[in-house]
Predicted model as a PDB file, atoms N, CA, C, CB and O in Angstrom, pLDDT in the B-factor column:
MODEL        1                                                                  
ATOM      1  N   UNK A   1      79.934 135.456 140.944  1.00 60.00           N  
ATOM      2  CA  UNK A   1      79.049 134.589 141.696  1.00 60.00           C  
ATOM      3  C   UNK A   1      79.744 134.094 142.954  1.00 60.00           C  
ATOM      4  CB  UNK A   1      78.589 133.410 140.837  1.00 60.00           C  
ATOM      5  O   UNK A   1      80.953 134.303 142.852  1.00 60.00           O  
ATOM      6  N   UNK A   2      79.421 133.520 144.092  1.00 73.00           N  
ATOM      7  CA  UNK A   2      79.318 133.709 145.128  1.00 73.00           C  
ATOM      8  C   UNK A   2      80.057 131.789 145.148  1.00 73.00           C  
ATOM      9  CB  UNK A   2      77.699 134.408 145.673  1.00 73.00           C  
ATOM     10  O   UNK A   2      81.040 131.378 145.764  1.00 73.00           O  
ATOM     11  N   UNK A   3      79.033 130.959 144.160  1.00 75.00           N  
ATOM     12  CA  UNK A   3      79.450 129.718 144.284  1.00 75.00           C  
ATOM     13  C   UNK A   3      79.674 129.286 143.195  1.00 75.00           C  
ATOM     14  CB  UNK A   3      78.749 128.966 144.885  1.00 75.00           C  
ATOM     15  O   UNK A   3      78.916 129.747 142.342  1.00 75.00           O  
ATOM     16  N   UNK A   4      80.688 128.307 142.699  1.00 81.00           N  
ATOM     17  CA  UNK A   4      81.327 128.269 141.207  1.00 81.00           C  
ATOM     18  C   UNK A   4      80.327 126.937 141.193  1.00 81.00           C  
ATOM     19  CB  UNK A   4      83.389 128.092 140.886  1.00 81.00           C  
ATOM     20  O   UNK A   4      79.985 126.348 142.219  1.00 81.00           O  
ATOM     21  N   UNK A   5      80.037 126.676 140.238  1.00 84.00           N  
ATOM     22  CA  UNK A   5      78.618 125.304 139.668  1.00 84.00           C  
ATOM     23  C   UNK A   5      79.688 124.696 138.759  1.00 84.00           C  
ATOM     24  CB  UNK A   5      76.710 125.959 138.478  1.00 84.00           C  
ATOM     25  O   UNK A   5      80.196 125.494 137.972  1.00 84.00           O  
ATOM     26  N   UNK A   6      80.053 123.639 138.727  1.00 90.00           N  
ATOM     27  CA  UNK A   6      80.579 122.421 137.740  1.00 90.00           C  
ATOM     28  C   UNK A   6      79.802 121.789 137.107  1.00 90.00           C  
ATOM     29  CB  UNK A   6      81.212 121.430 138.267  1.00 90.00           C  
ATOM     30  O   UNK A   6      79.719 120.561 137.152  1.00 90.00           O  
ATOM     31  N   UNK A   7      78.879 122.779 136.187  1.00 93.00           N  
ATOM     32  CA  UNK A   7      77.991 121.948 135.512  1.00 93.00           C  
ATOM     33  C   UNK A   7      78.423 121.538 134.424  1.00 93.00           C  
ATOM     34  CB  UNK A   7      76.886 122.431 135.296  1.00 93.00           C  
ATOM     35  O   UNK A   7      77.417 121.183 133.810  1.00 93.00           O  
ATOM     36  N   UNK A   8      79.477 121.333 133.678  1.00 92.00           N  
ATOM     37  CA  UNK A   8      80.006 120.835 132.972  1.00 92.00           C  
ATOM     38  C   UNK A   8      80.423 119.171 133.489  1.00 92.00           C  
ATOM     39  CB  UNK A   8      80.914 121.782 132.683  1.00 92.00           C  
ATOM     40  O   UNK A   8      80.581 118.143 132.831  1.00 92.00           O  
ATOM     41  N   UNK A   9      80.468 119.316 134.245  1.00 94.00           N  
ATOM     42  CA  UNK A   9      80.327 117.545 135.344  1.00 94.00           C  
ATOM     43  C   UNK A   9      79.227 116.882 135.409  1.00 94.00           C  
ATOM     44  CB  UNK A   9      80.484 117.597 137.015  1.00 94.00           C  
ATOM     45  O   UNK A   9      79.146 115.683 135.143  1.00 94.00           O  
ATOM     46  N   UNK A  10      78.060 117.771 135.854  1.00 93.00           N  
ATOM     47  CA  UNK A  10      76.972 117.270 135.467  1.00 93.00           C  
ATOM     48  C   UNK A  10      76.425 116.996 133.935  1.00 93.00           C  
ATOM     49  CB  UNK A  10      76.264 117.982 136.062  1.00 93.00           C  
ATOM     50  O   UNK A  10      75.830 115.930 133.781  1.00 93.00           O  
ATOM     51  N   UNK A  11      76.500 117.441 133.340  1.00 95.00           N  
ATOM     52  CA  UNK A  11      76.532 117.593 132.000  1.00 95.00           C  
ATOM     53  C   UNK A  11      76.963 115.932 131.384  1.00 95.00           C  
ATOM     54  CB  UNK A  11      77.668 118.903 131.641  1.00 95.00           C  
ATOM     55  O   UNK A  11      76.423 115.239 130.522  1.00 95.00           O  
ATOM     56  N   UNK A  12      78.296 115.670 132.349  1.00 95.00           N  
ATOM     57  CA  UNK A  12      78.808 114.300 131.757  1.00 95.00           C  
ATOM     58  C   UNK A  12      78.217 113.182 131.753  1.00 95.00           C  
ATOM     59  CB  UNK A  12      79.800 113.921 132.229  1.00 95.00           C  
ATOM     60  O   UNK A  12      78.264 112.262 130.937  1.00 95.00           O  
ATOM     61  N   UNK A  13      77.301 113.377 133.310  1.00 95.00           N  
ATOM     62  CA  UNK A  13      76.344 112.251 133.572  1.00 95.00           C  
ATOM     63  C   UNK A  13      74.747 111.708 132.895  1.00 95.00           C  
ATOM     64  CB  UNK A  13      76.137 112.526 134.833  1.00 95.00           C  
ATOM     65  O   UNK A  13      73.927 110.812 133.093  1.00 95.00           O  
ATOM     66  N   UNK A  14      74.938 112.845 132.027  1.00 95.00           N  
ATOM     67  CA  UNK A  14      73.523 112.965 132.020  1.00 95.00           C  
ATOM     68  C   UNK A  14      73.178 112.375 130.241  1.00 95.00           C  
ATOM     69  CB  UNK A  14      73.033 114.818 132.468  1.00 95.00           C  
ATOM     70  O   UNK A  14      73.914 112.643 129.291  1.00 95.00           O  
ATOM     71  N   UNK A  15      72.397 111.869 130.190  1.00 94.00           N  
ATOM     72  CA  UNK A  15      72.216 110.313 128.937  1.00 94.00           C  
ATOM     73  C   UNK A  15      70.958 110.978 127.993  1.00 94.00           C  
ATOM     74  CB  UNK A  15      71.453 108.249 129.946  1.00 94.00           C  
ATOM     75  O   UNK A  15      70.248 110.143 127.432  1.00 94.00           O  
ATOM     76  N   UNK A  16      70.652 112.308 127.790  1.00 95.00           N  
ATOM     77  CA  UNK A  16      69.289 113.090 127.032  1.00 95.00           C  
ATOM     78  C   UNK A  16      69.632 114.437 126.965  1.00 95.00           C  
ATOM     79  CB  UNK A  16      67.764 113.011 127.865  1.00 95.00           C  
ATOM     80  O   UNK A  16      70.238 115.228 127.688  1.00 95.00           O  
ATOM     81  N   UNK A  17      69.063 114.469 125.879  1.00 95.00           N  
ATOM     82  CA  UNK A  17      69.118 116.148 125.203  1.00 95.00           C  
ATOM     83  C   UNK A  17      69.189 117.401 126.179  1.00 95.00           C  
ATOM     84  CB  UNK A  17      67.664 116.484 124.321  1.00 95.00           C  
ATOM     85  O   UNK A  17      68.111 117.728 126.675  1.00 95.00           O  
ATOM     86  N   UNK A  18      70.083 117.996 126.453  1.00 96.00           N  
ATOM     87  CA  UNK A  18      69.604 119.356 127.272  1.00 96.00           C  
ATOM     88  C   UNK A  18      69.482 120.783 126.229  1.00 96.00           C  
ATOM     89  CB  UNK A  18      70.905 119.707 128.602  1.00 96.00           C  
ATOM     90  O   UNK A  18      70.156 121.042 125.232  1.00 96.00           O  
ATOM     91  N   UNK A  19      68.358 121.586 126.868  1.00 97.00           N  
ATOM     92  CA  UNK A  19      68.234 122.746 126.092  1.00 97.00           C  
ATOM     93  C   UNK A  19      68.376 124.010 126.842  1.00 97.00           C  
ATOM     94  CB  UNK A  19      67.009 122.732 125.433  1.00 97.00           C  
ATOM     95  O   UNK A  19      67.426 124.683 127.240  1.00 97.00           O  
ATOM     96  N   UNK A  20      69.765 124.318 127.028  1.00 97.00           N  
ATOM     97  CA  UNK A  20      69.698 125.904 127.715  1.00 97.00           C  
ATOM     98  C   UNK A  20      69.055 127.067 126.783  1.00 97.00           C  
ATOM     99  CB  UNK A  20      71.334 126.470 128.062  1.00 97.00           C  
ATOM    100  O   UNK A  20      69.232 127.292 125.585  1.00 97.00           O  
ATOM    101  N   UNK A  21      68.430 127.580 127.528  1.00 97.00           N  
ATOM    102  CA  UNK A  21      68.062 129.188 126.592  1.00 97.00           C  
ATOM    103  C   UNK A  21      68.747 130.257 127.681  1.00 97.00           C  
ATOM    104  CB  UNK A  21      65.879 129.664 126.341  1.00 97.00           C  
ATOM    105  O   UNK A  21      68.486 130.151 128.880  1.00 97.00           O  
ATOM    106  N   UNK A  22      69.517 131.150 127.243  1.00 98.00           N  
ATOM    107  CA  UNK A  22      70.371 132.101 127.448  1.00 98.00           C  
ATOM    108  C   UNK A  22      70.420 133.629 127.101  1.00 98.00           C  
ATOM    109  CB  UNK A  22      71.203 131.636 127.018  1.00 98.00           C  
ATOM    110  O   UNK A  22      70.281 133.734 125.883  1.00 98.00           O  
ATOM    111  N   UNK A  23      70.529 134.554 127.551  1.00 97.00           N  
ATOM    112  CA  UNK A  23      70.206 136.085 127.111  1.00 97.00           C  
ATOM    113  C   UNK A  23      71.580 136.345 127.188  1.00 97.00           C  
ATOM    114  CB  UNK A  23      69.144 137.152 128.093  1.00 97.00           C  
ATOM    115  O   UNK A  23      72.182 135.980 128.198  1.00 97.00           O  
ATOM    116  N   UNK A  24      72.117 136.866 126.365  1.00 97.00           N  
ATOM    117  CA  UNK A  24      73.283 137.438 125.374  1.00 97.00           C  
ATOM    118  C   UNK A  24      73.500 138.769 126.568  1.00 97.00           C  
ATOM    119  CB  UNK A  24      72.663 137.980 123.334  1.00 97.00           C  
ATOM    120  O   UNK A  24      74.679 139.055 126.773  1.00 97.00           O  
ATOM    121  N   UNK A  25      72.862 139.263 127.043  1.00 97.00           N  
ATOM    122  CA  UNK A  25      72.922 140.618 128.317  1.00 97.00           C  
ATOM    123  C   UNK A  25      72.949 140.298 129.923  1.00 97.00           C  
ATOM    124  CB  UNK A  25      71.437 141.598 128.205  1.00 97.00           C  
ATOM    125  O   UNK A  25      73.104 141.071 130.868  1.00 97.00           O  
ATOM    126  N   UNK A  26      72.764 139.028 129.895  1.00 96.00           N  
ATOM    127  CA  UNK A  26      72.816 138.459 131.247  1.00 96.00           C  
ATOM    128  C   UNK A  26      74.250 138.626 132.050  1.00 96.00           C  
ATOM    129  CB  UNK A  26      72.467 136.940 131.100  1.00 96.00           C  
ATOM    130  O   UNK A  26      75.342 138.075 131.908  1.00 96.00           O  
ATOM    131  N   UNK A  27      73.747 139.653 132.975  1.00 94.00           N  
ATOM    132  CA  UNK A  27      74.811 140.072 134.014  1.00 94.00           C  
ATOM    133  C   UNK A  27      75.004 139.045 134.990  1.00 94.00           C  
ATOM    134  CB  UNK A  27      74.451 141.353 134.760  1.00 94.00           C  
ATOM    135  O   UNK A  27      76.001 139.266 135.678  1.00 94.00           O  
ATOM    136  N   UNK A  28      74.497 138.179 135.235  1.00 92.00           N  
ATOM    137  CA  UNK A  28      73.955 137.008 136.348  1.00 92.00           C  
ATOM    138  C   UNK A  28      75.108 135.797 136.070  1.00 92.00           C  
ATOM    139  CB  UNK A  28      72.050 136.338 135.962  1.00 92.00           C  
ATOM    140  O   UNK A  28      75.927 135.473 136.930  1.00 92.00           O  
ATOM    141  N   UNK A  29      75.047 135.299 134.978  1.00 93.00           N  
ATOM    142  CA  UNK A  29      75.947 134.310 134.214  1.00 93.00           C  
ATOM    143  C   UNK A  29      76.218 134.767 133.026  1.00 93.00           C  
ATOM    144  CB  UNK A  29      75.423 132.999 134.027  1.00 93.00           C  
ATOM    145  O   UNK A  29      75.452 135.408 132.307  1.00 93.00           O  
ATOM    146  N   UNK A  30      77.633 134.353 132.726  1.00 94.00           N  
ATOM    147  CA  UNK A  30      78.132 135.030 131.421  1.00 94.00           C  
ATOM    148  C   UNK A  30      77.410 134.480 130.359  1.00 94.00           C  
ATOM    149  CB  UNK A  30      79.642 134.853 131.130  1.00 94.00           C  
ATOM    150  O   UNK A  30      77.106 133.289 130.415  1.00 94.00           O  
ATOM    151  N   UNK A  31      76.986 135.388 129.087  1.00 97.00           N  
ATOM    152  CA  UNK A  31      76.514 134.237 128.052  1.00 97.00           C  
ATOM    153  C   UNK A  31      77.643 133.192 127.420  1.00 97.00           C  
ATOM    154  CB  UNK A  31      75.843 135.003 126.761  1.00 97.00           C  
ATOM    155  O   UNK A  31      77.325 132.362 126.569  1.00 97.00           O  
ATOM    156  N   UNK A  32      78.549 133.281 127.763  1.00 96.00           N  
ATOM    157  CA  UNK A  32      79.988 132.592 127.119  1.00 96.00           C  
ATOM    158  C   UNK A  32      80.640 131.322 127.757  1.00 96.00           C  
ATOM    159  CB  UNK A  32      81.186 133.669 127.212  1.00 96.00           C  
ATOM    160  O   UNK A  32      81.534 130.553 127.401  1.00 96.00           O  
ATOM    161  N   UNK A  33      79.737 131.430 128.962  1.00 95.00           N  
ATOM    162  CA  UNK A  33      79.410 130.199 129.777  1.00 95.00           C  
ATOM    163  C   UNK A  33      78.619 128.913 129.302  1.00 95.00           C  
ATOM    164  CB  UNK A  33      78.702 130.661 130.818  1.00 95.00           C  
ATOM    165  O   UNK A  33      78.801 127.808 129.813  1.00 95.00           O  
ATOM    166  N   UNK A  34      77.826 129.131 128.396  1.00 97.00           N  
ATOM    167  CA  UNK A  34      76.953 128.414 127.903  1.00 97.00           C  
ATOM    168  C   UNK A  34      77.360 128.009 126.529  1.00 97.00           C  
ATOM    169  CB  UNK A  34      75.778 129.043 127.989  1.00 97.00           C  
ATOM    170  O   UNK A  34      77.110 126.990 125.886  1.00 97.00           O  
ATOM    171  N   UNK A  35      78.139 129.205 126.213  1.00 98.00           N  
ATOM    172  CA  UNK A  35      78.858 128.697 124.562  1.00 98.00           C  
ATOM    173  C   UNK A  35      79.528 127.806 124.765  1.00 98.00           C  
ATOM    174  CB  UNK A  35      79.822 129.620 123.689  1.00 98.00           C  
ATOM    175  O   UNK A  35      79.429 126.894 123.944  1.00 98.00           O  
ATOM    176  N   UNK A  36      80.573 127.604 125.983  1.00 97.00           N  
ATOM    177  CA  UNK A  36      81.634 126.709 126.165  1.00 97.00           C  
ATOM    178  C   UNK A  36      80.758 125.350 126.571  1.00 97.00           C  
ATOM    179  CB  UNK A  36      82.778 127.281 127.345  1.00 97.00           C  
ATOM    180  O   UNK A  36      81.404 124.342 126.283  1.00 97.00           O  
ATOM    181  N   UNK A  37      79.520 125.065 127.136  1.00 97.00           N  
ATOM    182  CA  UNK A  37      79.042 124.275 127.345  1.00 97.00           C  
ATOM    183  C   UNK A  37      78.742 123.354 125.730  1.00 97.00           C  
ATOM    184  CB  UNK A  37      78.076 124.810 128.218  1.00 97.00           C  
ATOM    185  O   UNK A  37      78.897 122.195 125.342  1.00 97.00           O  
ATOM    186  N   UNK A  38      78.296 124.504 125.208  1.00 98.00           N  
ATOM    187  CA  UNK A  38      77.541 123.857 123.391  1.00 98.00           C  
ATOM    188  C   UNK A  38      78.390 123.491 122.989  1.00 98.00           C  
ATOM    189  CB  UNK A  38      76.889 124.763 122.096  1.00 98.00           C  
ATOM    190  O   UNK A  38      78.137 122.571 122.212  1.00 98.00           O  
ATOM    191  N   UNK A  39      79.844 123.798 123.113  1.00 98.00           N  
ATOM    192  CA  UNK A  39      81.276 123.426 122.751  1.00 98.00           C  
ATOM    193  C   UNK A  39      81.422 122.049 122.748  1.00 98.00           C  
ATOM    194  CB  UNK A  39      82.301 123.988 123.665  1.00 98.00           C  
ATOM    195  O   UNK A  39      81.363 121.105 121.961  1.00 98.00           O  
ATOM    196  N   UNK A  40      81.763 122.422 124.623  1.00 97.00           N  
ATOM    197  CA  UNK A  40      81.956 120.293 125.044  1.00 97.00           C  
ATOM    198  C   UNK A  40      81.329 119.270 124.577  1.00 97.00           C  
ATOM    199  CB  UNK A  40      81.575 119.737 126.427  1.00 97.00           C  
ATOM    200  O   UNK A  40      81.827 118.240 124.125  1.00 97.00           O  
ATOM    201  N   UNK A  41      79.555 119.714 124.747  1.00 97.00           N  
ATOM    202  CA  UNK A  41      78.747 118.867 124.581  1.00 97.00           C  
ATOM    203  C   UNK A  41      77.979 119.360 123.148  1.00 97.00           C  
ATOM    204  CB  UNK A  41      77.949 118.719 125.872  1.00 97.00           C  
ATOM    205  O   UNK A  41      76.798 119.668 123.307  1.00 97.00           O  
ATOM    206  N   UNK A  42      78.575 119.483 121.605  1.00 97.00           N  
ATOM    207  CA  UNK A  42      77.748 119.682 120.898  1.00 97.00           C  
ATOM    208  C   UNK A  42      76.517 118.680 120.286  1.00 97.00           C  
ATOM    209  CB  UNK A  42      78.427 120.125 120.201  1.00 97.00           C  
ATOM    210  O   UNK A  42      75.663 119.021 119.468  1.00 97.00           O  
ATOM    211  N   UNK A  43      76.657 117.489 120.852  1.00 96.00           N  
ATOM    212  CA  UNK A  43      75.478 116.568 120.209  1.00 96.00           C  
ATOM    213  C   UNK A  43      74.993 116.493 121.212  1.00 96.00           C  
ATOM    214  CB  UNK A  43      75.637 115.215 119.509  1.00 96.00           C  
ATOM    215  O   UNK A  43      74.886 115.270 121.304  1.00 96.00           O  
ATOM    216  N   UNK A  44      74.390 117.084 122.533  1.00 97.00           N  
ATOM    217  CA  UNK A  44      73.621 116.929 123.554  1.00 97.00           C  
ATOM    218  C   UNK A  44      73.149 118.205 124.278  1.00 97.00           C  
ATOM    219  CB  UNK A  44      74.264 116.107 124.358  1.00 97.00           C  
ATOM    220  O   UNK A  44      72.360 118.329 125.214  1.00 97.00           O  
ATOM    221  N   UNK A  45      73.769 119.009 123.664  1.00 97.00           N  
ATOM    222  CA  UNK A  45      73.315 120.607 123.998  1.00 97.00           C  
ATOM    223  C   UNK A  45      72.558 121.068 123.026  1.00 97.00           C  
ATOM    224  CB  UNK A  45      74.460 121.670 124.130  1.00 97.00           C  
ATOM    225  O   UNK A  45      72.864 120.753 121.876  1.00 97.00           O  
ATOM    226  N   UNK A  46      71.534 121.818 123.234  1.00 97.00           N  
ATOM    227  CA  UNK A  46      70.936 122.721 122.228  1.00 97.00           C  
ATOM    228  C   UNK A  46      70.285 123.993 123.159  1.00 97.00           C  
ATOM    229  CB  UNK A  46      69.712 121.840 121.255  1.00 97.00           C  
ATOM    230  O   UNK A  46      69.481 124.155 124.077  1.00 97.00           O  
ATOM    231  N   UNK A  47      71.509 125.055 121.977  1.00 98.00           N  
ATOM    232  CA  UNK A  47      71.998 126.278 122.755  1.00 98.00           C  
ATOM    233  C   UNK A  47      70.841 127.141 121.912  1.00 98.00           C  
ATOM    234  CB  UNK A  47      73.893 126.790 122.584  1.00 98.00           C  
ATOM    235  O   UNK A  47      70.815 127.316 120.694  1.00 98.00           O  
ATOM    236  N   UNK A  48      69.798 127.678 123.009  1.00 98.00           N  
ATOM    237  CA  UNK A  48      69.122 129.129 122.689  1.00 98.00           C  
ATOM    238  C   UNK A  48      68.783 130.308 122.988  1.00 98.00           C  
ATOM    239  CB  UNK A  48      68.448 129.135 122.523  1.00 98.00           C  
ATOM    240  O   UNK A  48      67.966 130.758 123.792  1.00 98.00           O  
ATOM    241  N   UNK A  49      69.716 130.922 122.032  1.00 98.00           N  
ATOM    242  CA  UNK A  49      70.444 132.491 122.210  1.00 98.00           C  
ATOM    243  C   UNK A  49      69.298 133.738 121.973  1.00 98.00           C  
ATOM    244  CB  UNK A  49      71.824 132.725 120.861  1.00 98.00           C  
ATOM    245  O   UNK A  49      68.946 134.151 120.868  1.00 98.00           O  
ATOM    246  N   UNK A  50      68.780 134.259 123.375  1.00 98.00           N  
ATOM    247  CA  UNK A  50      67.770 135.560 123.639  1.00 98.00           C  
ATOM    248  C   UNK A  50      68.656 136.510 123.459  1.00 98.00           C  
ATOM    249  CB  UNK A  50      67.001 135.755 125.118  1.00 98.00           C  
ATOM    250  O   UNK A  50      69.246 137.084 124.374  1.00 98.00           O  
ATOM    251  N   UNK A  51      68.820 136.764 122.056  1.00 96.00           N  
ATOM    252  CA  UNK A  51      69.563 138.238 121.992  1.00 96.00           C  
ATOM    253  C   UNK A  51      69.114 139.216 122.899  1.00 96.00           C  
ATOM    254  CB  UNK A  51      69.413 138.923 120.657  1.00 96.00           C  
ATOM    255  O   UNK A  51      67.985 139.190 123.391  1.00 96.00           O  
ATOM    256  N   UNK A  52      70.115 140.236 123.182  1.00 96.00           N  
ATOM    257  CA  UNK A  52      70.297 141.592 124.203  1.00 96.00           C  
ATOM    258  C   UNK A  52      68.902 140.893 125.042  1.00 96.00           C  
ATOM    259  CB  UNK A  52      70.075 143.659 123.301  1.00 96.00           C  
ATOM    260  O   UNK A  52      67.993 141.568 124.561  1.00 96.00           O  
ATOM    261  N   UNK A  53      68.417 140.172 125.767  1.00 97.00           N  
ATOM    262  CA  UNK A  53      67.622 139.120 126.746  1.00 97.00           C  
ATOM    263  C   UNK A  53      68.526 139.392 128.143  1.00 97.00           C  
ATOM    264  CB  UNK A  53      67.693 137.212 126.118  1.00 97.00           C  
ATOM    265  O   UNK A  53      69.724 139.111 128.162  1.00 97.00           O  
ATOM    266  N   UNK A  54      67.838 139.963 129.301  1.00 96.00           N  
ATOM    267  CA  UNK A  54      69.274 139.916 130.482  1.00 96.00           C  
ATOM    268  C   UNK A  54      68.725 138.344 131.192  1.00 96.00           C  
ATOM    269  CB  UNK A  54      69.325 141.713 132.100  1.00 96.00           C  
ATOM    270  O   UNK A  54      68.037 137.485 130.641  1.00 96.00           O  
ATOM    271  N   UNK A  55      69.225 138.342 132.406  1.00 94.00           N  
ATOM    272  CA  UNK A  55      68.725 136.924 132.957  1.00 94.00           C  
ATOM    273  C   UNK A  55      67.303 136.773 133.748  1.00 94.00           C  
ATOM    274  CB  UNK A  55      69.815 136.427 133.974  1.00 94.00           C  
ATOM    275  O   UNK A  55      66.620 135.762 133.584  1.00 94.00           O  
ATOM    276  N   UNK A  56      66.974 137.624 134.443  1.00 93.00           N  
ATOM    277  CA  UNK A  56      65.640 138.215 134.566  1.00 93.00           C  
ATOM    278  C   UNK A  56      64.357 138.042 133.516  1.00 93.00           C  
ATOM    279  CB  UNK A  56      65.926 139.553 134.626  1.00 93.00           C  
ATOM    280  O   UNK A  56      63.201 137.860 133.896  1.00 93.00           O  
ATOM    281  N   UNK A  57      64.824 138.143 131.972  1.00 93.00           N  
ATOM    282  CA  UNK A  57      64.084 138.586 131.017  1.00 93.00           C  
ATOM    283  C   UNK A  57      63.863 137.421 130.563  1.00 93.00           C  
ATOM    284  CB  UNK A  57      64.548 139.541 130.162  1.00 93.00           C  
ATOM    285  O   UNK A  57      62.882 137.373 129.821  1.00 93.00           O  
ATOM    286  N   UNK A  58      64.358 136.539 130.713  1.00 93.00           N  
ATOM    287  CA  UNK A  58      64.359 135.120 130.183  1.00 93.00           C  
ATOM    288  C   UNK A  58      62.879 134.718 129.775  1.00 93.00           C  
ATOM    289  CB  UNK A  58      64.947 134.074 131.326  1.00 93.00           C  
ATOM    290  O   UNK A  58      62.460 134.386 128.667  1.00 93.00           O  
ATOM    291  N   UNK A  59      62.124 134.856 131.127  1.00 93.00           N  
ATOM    292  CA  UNK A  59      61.025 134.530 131.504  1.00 93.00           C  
ATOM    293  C   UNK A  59      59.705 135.127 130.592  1.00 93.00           C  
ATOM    294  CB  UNK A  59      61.072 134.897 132.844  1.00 93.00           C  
ATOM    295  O   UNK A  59      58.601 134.683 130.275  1.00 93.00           O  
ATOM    296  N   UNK A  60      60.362 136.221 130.388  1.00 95.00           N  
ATOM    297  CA  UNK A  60      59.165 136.886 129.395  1.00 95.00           C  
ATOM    298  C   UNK A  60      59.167 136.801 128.253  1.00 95.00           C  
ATOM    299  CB  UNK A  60      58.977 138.108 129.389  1.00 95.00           C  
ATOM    300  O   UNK A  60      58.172 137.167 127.627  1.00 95.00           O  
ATOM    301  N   UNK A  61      60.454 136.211 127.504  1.00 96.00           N  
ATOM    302  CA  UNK A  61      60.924 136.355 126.126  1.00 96.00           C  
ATOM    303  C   UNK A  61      60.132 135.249 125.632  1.00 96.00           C  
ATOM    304  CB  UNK A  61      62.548 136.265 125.846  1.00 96.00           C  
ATOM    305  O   UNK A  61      60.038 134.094 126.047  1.00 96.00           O  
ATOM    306  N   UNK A  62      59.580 135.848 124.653  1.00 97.00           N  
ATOM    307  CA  UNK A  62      58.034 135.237 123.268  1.00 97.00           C  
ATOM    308  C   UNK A  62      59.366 133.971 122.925  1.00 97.00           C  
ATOM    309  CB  UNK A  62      57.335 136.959 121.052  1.00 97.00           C  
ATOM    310  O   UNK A  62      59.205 132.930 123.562  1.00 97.00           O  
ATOM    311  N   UNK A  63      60.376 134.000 122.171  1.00 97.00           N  
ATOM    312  CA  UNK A  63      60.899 133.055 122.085  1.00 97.00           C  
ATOM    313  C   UNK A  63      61.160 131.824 123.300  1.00 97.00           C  
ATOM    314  CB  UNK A  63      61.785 133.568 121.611  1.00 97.00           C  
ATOM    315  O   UNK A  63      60.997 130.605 123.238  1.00 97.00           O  
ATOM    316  N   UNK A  64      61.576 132.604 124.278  1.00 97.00           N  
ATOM    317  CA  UNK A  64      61.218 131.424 125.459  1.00 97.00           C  
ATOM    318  C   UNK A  64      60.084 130.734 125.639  1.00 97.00           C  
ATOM    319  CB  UNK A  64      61.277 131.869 126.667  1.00 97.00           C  
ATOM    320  O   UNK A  64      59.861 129.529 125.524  1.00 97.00           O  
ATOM    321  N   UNK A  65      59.504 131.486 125.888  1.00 97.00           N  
ATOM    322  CA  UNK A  65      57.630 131.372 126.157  1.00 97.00           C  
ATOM    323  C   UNK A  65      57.136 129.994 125.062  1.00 97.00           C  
ATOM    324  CB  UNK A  65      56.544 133.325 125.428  1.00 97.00           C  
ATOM    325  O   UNK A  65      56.847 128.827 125.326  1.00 97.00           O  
ATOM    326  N   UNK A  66      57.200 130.713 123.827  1.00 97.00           N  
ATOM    327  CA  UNK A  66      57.164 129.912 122.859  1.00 97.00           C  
ATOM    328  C   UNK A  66      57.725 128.274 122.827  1.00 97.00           C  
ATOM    329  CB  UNK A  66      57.748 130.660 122.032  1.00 97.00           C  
ATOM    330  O   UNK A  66      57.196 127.179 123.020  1.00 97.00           O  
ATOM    331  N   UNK A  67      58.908 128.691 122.520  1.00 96.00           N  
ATOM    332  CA  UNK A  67      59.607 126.937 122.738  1.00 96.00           C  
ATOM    333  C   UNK A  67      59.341 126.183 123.430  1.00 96.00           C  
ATOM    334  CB  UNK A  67      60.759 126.664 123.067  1.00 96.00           C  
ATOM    335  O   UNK A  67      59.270 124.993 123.121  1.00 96.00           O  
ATOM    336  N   UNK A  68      59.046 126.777 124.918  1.00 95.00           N  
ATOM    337  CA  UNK A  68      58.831 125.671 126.048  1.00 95.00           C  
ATOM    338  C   UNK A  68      57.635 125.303 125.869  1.00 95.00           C  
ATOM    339  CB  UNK A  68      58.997 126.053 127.511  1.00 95.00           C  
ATOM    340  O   UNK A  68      57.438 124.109 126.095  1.00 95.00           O  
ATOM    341  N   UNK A  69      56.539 126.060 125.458  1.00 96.00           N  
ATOM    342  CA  UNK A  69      54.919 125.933 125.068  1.00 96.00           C  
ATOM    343  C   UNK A  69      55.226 124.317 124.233  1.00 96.00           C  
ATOM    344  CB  UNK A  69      54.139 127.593 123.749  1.00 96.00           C  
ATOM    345  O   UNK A  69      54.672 123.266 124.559  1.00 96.00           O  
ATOM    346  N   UNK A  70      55.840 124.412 123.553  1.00 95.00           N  
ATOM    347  CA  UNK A  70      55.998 123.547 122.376  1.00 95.00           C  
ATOM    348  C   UNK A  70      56.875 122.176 122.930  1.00 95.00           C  
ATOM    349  CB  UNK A  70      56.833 124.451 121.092  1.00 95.00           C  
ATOM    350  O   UNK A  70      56.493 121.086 122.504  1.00 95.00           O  
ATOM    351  N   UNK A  71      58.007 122.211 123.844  1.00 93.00           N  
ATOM    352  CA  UNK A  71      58.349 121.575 124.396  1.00 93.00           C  
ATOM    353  C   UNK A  71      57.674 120.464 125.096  1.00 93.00           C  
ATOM    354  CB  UNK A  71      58.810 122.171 124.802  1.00 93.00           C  
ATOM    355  O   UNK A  71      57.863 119.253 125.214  1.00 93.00           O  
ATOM    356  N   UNK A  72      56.472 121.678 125.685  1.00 94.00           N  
ATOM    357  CA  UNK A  72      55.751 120.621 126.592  1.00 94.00           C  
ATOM    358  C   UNK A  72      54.407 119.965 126.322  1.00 94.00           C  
ATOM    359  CB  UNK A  72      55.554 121.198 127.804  1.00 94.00           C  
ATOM    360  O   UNK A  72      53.567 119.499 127.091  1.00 94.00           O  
ATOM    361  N   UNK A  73      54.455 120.066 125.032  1.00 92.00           N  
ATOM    362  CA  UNK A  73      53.010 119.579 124.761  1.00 92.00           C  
ATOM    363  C   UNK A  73      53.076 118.404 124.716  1.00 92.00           C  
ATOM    364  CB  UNK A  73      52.326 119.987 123.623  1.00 92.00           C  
ATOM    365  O   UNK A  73      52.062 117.736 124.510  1.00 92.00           O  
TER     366      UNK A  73                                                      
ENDMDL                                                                          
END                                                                             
C-alpha cells in the first residue's frame, strides 16, 4: 500500500463495538492485519472471516450482505 493507516490508534479512541468483516484472499490488505487488530482489541473487535472472499468480494458475500441486513435493522 501506498499509505500505512494506524488504525490500531484509532481503534484506541474509540468507546463501541467495532465489526470488521474481512476476506481471507484479500490482496488489498492482509487478512492478518485484522487478526492482529482482534488481538489488541479482543473485547471491542468482532472479527468476520469471508473465507477465500478477496477484497472486492466483500460486497457480494451472502454472509456480508446478511449481517449488515441485520445490523441495521
Amino acid at each position: 500500500m501506498k499509505y500505512k493507516f494506524k488504525t490500531h490508534e484509532c481503534f484506541k479512541k474509540l468507546d463501541m463495538p467495532i465489526t470488521m468483516f474481512h476476506g481471507t484472499n484479500d490482496r488489498v490488505i492482509p487478512y492478518k492485519s485484522s487478526e492482529k487488530l482482534k488481538e489488541k482489541f479482543p473485547d471491542k473487535v468482532e472479527l468476520i472471516t469471508l473465507r477465500n472472499e478477496s477484497h472486492r468480494g466483500t460486497i457480494f458475500n451472502p454472509t456480508f450482505r446478511n449481517t449488515l441486513r441485520k445490523y441495521l435493522k
